[in-house]
C-alpha positions as CSV (number, residue, x, y, z in Angstrom):
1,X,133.2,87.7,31.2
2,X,134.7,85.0,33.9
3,X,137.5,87.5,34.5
4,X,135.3,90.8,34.3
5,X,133.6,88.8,37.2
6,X,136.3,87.6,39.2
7,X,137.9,91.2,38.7
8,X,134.4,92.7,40.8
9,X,134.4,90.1,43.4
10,X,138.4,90.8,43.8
11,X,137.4,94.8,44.4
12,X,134.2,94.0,46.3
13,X,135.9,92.4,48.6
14,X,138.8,94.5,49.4
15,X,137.0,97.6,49.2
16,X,133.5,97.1,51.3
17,X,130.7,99.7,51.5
18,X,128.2,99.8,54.2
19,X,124.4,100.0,52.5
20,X,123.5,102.5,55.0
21,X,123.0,106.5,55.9
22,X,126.8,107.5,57.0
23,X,126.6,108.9,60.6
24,X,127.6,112.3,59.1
25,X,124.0,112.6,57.5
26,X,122.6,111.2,60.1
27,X,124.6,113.8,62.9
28,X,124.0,116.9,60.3
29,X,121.0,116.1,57.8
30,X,118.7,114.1,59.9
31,X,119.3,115.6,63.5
32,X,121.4,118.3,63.0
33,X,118.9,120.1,60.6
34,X,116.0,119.4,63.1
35,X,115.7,123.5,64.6
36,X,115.4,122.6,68.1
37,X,117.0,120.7,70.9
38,X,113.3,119.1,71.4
39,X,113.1,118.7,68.0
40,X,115.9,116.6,67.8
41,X,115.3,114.6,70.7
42,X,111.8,113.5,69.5
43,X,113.5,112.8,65.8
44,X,115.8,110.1,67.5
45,X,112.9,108.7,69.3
46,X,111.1,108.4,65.7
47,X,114.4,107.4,64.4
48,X,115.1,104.4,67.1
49,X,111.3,103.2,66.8
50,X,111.6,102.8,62.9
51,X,114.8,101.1,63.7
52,X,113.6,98.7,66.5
53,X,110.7,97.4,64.6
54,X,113.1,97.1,61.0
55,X,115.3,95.1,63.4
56,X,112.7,92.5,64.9
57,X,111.4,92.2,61.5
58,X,114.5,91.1,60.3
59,X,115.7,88.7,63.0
60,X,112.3,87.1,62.6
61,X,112.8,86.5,59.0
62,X,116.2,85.6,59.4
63,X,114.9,82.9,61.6
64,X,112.4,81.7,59.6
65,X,114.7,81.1,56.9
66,X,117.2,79.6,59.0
67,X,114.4,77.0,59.5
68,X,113.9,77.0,55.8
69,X,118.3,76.1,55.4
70,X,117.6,73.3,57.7
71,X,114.6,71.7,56.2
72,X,116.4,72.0,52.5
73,X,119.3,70.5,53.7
74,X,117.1,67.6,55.4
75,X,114.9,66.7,52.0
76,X,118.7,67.2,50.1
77,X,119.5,63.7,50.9
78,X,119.4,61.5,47.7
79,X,116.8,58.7,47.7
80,X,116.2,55.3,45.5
81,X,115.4,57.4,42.3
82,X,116.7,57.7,38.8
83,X,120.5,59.2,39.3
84,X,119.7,61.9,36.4
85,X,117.0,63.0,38.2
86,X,118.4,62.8,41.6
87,X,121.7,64.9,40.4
88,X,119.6,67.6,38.5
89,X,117.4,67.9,41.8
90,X,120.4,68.0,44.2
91,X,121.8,70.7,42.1
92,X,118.8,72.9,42.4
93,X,118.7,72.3,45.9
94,X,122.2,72.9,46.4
95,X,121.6,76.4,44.7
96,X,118.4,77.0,46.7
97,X,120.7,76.1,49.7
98,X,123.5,79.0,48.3
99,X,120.3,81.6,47.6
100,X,119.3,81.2,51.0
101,X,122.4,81.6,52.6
102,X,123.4,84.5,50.9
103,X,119.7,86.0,51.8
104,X,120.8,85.1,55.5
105,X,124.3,87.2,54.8
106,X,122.6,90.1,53.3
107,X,120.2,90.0,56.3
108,X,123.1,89.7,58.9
109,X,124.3,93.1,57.2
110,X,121.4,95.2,57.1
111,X,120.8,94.1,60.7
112,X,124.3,95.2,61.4
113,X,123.7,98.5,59.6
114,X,120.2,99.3,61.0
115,X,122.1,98.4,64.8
116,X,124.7,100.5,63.7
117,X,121.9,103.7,63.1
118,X,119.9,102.8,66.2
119,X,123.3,103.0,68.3
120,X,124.3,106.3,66.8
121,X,120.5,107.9,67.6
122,X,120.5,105.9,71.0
123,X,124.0,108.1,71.8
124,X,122.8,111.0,70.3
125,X,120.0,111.6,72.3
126,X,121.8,110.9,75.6
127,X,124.2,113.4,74.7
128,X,121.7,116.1,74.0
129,X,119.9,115.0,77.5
130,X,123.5,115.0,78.9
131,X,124.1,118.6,78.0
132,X,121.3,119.9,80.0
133,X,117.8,119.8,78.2
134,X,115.7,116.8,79.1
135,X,113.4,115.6,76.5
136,X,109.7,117.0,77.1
137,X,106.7,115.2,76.2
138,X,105.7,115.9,72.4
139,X,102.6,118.0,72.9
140,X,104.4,120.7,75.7
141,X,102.9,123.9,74.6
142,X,105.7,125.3,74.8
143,X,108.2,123.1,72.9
144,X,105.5,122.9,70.4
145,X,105.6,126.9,70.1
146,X,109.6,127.0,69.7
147,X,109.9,124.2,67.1
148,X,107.0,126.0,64.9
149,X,108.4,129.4,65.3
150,X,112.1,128.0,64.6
151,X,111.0,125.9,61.3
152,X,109.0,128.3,59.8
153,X,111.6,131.2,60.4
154,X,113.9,129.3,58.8
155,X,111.7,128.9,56.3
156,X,110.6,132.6,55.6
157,X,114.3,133.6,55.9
158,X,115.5,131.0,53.5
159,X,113.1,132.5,51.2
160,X,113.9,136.1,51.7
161,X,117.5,135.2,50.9
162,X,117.4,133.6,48.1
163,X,114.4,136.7,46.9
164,X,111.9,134.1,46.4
165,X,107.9,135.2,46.9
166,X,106.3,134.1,50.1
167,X,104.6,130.8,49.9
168,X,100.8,131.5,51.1
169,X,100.8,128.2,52.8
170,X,103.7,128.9,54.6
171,X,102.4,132.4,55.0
172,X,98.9,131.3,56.5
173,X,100.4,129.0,58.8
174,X,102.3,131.3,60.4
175,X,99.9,133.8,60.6
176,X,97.5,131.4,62.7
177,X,100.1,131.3,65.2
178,X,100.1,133.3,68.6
179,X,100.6,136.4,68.4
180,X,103.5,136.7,70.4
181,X,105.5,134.1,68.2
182,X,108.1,136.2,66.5
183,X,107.9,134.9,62.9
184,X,104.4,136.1,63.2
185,X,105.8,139.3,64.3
186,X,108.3,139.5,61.6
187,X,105.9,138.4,59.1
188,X,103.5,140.8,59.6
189,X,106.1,143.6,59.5
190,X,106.7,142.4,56.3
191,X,103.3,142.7,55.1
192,X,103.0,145.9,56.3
193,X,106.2,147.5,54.6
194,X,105.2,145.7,51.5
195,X,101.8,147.4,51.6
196,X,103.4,150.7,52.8
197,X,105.3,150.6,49.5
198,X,102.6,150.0,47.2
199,X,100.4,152.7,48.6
200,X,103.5,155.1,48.0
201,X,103.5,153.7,44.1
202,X,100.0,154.1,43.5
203,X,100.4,157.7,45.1
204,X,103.1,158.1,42.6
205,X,101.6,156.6,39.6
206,X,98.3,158.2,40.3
207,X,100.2,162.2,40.5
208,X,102.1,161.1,37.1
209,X,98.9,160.3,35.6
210,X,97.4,164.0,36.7
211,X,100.4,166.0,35.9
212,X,100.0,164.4,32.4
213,X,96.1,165.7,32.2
């Protein structure tokens, strides 16, 4: 078991993983599948606020056990008590003094990583601005219209792709959009050649069902 052990730490250390989103899901699955410039420029907004408030959080409790490090090494000095129970409480000091430090290192890290996302979303949106398209504020009428008609269009064409039935939810929402909004415009195409073909089947059925009288 002592070897097993000292076989992990061995590979743990040579080989160190970063507990974190890579910056290729955050580039392509958080951002990238976001359907419009706007879009993406409000989700790193979202994304750096999350981040900001996980990394205050965590340099406040990172400090308040720093405070805790010092006060257990303050009370760890031995005092004019039996030695056996001096030694067993030193020990479990000493360990509460490893656990806390190691909770300090694991905090260090996740700081490091959540810094390391906050940086990446921080670029990101600058190089969007940079290219052009400044970010507009989140209830513009018209960004609003272009990130609905874009998400739900992808949506409805996913669906027709892969022959799946319309959800009505989806269905209704687009449908309460303007009218000029083109998944509206597509959608109710759609319904109408759907409904055009059933009217031709029931014609059909219907003269099947007099030529056989």
């Amino acid at each position: 078991m002592s070897n097993t052990l000292e076989n992990i730490n061995s590979l743990l250390e040579k080989h160190q993983l970063a507990d974190r989103h890579s910056l290729f899901q955050l580039k392509y699955f958080v951002i990238g599948k976001e359907p419009t410039i706007q879009a993406q420029l409000w989700r790193c907004i979202r994304e750096m606020q999350a981040r900001k408030e996980s990394i205050e959080a965590i340099k406040m409790e990172i400090e308040d056990l720093g405070d805790t490090l010092q006060l257990l090494k303050i009370k760890s000095d031995p005092t004019n008590r039996n030695e056996i129970e001096i030694a067993i409480e030193q020990r479990k000091k000493e360990r509460k003094i490893m656990a806390t430090e190691k909770q300090i290192q694991a905090l260090m890290s996740k700081l490091n990583n959540i810094e390391t996302e906050a940086s990446f979303f921080a670029k990101t949106f600058e190089a969007i601005e940079a290219n052009g398209e400044k970010m507009k504020p989140f209830d513009d009428i018209d960004a609003q219209t272009q990130y609905w008609n874009e998400k739900m269009t992808q949506e409805l064409e996913m669906r027709l792709l892969l022959g799946q039935p319309i959800d009505p939810e989806l269905a209704k929402g687009i449908l309460a959009m303007d009218d000029r909004a083109t998944v509206k415009i597509k959608l109710l195409n759609i319904i109408e050649t759907v409904s055009k073909q059933k009217q031709a089947l029931s014609r059909g059925t219907m003269k099947l069902l007099d030529q056989r009288d």
